[in-house]
C-alpha positions in Angstrom: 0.0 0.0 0.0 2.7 2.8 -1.6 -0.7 4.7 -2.3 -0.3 4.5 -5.4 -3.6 3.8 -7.3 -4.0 0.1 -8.9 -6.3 -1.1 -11.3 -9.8 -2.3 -8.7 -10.0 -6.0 -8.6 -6.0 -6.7 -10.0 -5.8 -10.4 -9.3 -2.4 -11.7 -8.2 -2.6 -15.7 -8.1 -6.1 -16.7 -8.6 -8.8 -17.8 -11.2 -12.5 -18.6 -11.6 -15.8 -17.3 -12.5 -17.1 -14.1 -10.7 -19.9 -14.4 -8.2 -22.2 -11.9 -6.9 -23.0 -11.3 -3.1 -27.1 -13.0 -3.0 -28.0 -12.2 0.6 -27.2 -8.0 -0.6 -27.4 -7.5 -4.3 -31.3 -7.3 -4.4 -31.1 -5.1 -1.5 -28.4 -2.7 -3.2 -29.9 -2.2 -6.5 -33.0 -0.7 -4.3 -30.4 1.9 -2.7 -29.6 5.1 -4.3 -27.7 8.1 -2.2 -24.9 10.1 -2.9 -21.7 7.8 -3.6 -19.0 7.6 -1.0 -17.9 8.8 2.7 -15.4 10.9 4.2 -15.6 10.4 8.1 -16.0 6.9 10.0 -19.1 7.8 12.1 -20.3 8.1 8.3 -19.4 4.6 7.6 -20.7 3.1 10.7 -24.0 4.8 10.5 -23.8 3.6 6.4 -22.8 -0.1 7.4 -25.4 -0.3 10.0 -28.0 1.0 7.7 -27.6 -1.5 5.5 -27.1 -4.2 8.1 -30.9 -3.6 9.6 -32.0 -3.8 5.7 -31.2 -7.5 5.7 -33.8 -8.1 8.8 -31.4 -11.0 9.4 -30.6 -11.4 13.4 -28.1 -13.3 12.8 -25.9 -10.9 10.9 -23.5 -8.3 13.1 -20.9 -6.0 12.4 -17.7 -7.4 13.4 -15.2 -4.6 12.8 -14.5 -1.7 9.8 -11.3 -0.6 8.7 -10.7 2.8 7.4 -8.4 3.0 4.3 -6.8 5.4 1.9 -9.9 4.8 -0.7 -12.5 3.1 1.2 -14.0 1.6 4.5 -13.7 -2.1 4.6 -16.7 -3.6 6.2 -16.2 -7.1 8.2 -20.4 -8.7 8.5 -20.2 -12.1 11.0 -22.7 -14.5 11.9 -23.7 -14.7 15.4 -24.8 -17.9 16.1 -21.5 -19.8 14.4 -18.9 -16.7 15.0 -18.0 -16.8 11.4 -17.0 -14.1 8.7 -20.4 -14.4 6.1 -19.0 -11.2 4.1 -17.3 -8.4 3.3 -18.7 -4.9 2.1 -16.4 -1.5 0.8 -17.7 2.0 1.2 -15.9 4.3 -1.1 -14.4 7.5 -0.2 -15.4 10.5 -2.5 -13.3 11.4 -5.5 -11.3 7.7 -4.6 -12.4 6.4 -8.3 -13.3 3.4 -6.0 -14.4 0.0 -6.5 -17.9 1.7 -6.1 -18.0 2.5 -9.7 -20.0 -1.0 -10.8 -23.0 0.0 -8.5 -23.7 3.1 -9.9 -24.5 5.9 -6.7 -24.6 3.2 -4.0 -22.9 4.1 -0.8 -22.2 0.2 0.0 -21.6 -2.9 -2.0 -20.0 -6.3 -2.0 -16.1 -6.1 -1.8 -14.6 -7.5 -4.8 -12.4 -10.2 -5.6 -12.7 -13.4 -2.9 -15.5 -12.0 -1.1 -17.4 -12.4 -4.4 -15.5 -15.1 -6.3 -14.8 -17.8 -3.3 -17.8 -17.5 -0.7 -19.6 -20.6 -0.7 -22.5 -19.5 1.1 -23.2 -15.7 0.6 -22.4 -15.6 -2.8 -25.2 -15.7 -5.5 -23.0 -18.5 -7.5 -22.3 -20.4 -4.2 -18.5 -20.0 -4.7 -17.1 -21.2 -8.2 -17.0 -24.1 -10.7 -13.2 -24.5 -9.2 -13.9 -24.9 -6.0 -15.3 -27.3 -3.7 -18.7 -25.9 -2.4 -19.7 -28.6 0.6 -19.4 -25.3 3.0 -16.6 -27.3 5.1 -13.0 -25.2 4.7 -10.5 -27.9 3.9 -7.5 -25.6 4.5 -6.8 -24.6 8.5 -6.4 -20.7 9.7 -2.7 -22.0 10.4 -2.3 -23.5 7.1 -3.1 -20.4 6.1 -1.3 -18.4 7.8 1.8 -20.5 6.4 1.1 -20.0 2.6 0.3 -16.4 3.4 3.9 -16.0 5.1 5.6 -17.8 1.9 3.7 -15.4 -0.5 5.1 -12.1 1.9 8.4 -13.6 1.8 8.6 -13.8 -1.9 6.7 -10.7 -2.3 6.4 -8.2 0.6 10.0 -9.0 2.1 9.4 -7.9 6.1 5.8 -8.3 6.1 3.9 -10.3 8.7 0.7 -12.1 9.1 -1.5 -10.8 11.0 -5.2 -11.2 12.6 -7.5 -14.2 10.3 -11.1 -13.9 9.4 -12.5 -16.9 8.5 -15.2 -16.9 5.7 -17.1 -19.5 3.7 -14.7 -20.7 1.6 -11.6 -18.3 2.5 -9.3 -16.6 4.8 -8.5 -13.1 4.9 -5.6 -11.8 6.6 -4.2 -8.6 7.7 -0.6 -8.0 6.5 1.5 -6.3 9.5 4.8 -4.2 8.3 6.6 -2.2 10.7 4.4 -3.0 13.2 1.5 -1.5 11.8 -1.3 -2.8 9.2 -0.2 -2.6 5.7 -2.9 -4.4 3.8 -4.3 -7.6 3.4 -5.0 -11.0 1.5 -6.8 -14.2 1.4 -6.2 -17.6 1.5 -8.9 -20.2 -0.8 -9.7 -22.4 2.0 -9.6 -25.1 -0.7 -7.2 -25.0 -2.7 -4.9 -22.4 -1.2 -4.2 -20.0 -3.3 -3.4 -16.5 -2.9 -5.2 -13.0 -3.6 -3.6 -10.2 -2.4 -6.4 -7.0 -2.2 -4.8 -3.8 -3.7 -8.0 -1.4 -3.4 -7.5 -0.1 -0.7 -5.2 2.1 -0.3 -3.0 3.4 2.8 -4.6 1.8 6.1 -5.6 4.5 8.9 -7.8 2.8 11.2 -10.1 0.1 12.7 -13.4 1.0 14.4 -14.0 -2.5 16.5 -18.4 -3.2 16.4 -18.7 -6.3 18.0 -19.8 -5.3 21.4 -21.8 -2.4 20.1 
């Protein structure tokens, strides 16, 4: 995250067929206010919005993360503890991932959150991957093929905290002993998609015991 801009959705080691986020889309399309925060009381009043659209009690907030472009939105399951998915909130001016739903303040995050989630996604996950729901690939085996990719990629880069989602793994990327970004693991197959949309981190706002 050098801030320089990168193409949305730039795919690193990965492949399959592009997915769509069910348990929001039909929701979104419905949605139309001005495009894009600037302030993170703005995005937690934004992701919470959205959240009570789903009428789903199961579905929390678990955490958002403020970046250089966008507010990365973490949505959990609370009977199970899980990660279910992923939402971005573009930034004004950003030239955000935003663009492919028109003047919507919120939509799926691209790239694994739409591609490899087996449950929340409207494909159920891909044609290349296994979609029984059960993640074949452990948070610490995870964590090892994330390391390898840093090591040949992002020399002094760490793992950092795991999310664990249908079908994936995202983890934070620690440099210098603060967040620099993050990837995610295929929970099948293990390969490696490193998200370069966001930007420069700045903050995390933590939601779970809101």
């Amino acid at each position: 995250m050098n801030g320089t801009r990168r193409p949305v959705g730039a795919l690193l080691i990965a492949g399959g067929v592009v997915g769509i986020i069910a348990a929001s889309y039909l929701v979104l399309i419905a949605w139309a206010p001005v495009r894009g925060v600037t302030k993170i009381d703005e995005a937690v009043k934004v992701a919470k919005d959205y959240l009570n659209s789903l009428n789903n009690k199961d579905l929390a907030i678990d955490e958002i993360e403020e970046y250089q472009y966008n507010f990365y939105v973490v949505y959990y399951e609370r009977g199970t503890n899980m990660g279910s998915f992923e939402m971005i909130i573009d930034k004004p001016g950003t030239g955000g991932s935003m663009w492919m739903w028109s003047d919507l303040p919120i939509g799926p995050e691209p790239g694994p959150n739409m591609m490899w989630n087996t449950k929340y996604g409207m494909m159920g996950g891909s044609v290349y991957y296994s979609t029984t729901g059960t993640n074949t690939i452990t948070v610490d085996q995870a964590k090892t093929y994330a390391q390898r990719y840093l090591d040949n990629y992002v020399p002094g880069a760490k793992v950092g905290d795991v999310r664990t989602f249908y079908g994936y793994h995202t983890i934070d990327i620690v440099k210098d002993g603060k967040i620099y970004g993050m990837l995610s693991v295929n929970a099948y197959n293990g390969i490696i998609w490193y998200h370069d949309w966001h930007g420069a981190y700045i903050q995390t706002r933590e939601m779970k015991s809101d």
